[in-house]
ZAMARGU-4260 file (C-alpha; in steps of 0.2 Angstrom, whole numbers, plus 5000, padded with zeros to 4 digits):
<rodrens>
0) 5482/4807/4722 | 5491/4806/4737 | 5492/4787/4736 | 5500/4789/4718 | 5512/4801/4725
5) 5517/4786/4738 | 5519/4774/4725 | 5530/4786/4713 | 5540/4790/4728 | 5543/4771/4733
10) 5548/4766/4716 | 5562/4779/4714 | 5567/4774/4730 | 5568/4756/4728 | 5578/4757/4713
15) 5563/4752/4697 | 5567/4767/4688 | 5554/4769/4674 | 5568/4777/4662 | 5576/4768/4650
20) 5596/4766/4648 | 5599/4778/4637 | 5587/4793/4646 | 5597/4786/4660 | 5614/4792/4654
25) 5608/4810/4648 | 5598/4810/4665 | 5616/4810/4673 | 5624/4821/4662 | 5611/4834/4667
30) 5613/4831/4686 | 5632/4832/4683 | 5630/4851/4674 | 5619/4857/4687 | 5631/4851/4702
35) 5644/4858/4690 | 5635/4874/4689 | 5634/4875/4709 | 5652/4873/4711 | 5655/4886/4697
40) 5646/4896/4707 | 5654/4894/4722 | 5673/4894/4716 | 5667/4912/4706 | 5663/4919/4725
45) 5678/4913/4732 | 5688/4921/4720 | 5678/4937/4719 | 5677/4940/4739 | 5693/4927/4745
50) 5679/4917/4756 | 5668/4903/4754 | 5652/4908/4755 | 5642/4894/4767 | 5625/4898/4759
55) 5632/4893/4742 | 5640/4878/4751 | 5624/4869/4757 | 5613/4874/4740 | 5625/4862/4733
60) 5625/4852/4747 | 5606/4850/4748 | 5606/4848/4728 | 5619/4834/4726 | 5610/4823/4741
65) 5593/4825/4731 | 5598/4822/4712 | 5609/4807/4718 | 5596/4802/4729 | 5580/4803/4715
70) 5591/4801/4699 | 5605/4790/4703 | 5598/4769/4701 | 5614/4761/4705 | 5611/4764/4723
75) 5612/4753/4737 | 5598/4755/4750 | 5608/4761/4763 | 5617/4775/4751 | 5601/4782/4747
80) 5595/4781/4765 | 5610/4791/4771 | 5608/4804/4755 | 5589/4806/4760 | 5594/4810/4779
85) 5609/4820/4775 | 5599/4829/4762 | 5583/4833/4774 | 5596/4836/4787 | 5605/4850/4778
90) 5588/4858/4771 | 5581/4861/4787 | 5599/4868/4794 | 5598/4879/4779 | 5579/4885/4780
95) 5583/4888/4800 | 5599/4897/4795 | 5594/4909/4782 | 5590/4925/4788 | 5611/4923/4795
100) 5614/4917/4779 | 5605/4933/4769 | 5614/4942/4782 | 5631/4937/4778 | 5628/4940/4760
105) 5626/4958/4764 | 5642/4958/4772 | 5653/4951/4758
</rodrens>
């Protein structure tokens, strides 16, 4: 199972996509309305509380770096290496940071 895992995972990785053109383009759409959403989501705090909230901030962060990464197949190697590590990087900022983050949300 595992060794399945490792092969799905290097083929989106290297680019050899198993959707075709047109599941490709709706593919984007739907990662363009859920990044959409996030930054709805994010302008609708700002105006409700006149701050941006940082938790809201790196969700969309975290989930921009990861659909790009996964869905996106035009990518150059090193754009997808730089999405994965900027992605990973903000995840574990955000995991390490939550109880702050949860804490702030009380706040405002």
């Amino acid at each position: 199972m595992l060794s399945n895992l490792y092969v799905t995972a290097q083929r989106i990785a290297s680019g050899n996509m198993w959707i075709a053109e047109h599941d490709a383009e709706m593919l984007d759409w739907v990662v363009f309305f859920i990044v959409i959403v996030k930054a709805y989501k994010v302008l609708v705090s700002y105006t409700k509380h006149q701050h941006i909230n940082i938790r809201y901030i790196t969700e969309l962060v975290i989930i921009t770096c990861f659909l790009e990464f996964i869905f996106e197949q035009d990518l150059d190697e090193q754009i997808r290496i730089i999405l994965g590590a900027v992605g990973i990087g903000t995840l574990f900022l955000y995991v390490y940071f939550y109880p702050s983050f949860k804490q702030m949300d009380k706040y405002f």
